[in-house]
VEXDREN-2710 file (C-alpha; in Angstrom, 1 decimal):
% VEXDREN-2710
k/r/px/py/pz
1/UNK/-21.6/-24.7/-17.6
2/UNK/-20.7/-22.4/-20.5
3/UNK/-23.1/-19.7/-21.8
4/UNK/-24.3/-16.4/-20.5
5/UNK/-25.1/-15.7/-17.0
6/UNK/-28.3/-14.7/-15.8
7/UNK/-27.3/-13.5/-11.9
8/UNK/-26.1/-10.4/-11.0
9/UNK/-22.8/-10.5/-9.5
10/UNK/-22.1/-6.7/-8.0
11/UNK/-22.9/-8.7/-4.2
12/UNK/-19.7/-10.1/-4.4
13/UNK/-17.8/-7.2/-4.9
14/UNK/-18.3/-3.6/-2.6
15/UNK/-17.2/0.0/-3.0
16/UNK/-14.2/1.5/-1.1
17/UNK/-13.2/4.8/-1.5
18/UNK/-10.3/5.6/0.7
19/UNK/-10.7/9.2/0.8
20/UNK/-14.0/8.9/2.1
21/UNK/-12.5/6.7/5.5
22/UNK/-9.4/8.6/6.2
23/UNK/-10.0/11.9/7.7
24/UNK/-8.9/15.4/6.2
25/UNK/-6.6/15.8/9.5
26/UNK/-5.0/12.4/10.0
27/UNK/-1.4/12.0/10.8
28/UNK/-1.0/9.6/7.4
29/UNK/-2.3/12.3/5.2
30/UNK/0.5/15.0/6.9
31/UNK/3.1/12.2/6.5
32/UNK/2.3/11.9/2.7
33/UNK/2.1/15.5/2.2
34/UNK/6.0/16.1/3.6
35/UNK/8.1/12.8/3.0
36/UNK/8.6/12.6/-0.4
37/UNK/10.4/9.0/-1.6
38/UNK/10.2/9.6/-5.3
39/UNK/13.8/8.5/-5.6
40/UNK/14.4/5.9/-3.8
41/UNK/13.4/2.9/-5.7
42/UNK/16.4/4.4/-8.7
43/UNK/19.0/4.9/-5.8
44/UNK/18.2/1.4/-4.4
45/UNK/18.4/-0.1/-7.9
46/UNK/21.4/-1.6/-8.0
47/UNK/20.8/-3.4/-4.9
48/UNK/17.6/-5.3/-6.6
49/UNK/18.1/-8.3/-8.6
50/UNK/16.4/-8.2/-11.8
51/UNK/15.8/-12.2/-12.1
52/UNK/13.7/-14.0/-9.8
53/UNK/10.7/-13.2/-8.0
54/UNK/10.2/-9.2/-7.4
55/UNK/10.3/-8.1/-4.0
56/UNK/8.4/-5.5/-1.9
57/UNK/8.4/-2.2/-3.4
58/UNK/11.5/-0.2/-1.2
59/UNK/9.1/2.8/-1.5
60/UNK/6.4/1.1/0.1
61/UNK/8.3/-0.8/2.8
62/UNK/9.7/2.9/4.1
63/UNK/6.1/3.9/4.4
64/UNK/5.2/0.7/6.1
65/UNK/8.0/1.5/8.9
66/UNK/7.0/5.3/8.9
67/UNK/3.8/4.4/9.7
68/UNK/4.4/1.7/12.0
69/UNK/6.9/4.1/14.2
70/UNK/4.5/6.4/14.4
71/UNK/1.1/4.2/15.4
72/UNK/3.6/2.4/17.8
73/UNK/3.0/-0.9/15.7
74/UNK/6.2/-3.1/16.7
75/UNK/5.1/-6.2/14.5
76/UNK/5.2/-6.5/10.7
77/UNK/2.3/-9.2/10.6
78/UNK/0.6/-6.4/12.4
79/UNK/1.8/-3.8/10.0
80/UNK/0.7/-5.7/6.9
END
């Protein structure tokens, strides 16, 4: 059917602000405070392909395994 709608749609979407679930004096905010991995995706660069589908951002993946070391998460599914 094409033409305006007439419901209001905001149910389906909800509000998350993460600063408002993570606590002032959580481990992950001290971990983002000191480790600083501004560099790594242009040292890791060459390693990338540039053709194909992109992969998972290196930055990302090292804050992933940071994280999982530290909440004693052995499992990437359970990671993710």
């Amino acid at each position: 059917m094409m033409g305006e709608r007439t419901v209001a749609q905001e149910a389906l979407f909800y509000s998350f602000n993460l600063e408002r679930h993570v606590p002032a004096d959580h481990l992950l905010r001290s971990i983002d405070r000191f480790v600083d991995l501004s560099g790594i995706r242009e040292h890791l660069r060459p390693f990338y392909s540039s053709t194909g589908r992109p992969s998972i951002d290196p930055e990302l993946m090292i804050r992933m395994l940071i994280i999982g070391y530290c909440m004693g998460i052995r499992s990437e599914r359970r990671l993710m």
